[in-house]
N, C-alpha and C positions, 0 to 999 in steps of 0.2 A: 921313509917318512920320519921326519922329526918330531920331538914331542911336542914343539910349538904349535904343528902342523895336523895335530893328530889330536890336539889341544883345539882348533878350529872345528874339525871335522864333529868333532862332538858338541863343542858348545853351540857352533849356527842355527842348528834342527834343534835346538831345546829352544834358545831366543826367538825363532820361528815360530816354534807349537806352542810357548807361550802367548807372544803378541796375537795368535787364531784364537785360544782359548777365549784371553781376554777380551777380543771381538764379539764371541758367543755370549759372552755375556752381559755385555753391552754396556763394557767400560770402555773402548775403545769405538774406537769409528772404523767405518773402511777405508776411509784417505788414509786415517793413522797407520791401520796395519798394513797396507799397502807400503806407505813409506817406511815403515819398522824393517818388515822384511826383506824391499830390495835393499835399504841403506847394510842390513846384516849382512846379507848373502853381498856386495861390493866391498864391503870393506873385510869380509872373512876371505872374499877373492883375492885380492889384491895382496894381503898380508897372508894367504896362504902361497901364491908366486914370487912374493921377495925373499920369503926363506930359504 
Protein backbone atom coordinates (compact mmCIF):
# COMPACT_ATOMS: atom_id res chain seq x y z
CA UNK A 1 0.00 0.00 0.00
CA UNK A 2 1.21 3.40 -0.90
CA UNK A 3 1.35 6.41 1.26
CA UNK A 4 -1.11 8.08 -1.02
CA UNK A 5 -3.19 5.01 -0.42
CA UNK A 6 -2.86 4.66 3.19
CA UNK A 7 -3.29 8.54 3.24
CA UNK A 8 -7.14 7.69 1.94
CA UNK A 9 -7.63 4.85 4.13
CA UNK A 10 -7.29 7.21 7.07
CA UNK A 11 -8.70 10.39 5.95
CA UNK A 12 -12.28 8.95 4.46
CA UNK A 13 -13.59 7.47 8.12
CA UNK A 14 -12.46 10.81 9.80
CA UNK A 15 -14.57 13.01 6.69
CA UNK A 16 -17.32 10.48 7.38
CA UNK A 17 -17.49 10.77 11.40
CA UNK A 18 -17.17 14.23 10.93
CA UNK A 19 -20.08 14.93 8.34
CA UNK A 20 -22.32 12.06 11.22
CA UNK A 21 -21.16 14.37 14.01
CA UNK A 22 -22.24 17.29 12.42
CA UNK A 23 -25.65 15.86 11.63
CA UNK A 24 -26.00 15.10 15.45
CA UNK A 25 -25.89 18.23 15.88
CA UNK A 26 -27.99 19.59 13.58
CA UNK A 27 -25.79 21.62 11.45
CA UNK A 28 -26.11 19.50 8.70
CA UNK A 29 -29.16 17.78 7.05
CA UNK A 30 -29.53 14.20 6.10
CA UNK A 31 -29.60 14.86 2.32
CA UNK A 32 -26.18 16.80 3.17
CA UNK A 33 -24.54 13.95 5.09
CA UNK A 34 -25.87 11.36 2.90
CA UNK A 35 -24.29 13.20 -0.06
CA UNK A 36 -21.00 14.19 2.09
CA UNK A 37 -20.44 10.65 2.57
CA UNK A 38 -21.08 8.76 -0.66
CA UNK A 39 -19.29 11.81 -2.69
CA UNK A 40 -16.26 10.79 0.11
CA UNK A 41 -16.29 7.23 0.10
CA UNK A 42 -16.40 7.62 -4.34
CA UNK A 43 -13.92 9.71 -4.76
CA UNK A 44 -11.53 8.08 -1.74
CA UNK A 45 -12.64 4.89 -4.16
CA UNK A 46 -11.72 5.71 -7.21
CA UNK A 47 -8.38 7.64 -6.21
CA UNK A 48 -7.53 4.73 -4.03
CA UNK A 49 -7.63 2.20 -7.58
CA UNK A 50 -5.87 4.67 -9.87
CA UNK A 51 -2.88 4.49 -7.56
Amino acid sequence: MTDAQFGLVVSTPIIIGFSVALNRMGILQAYSTTIAVAASGLVAAILFFQQ
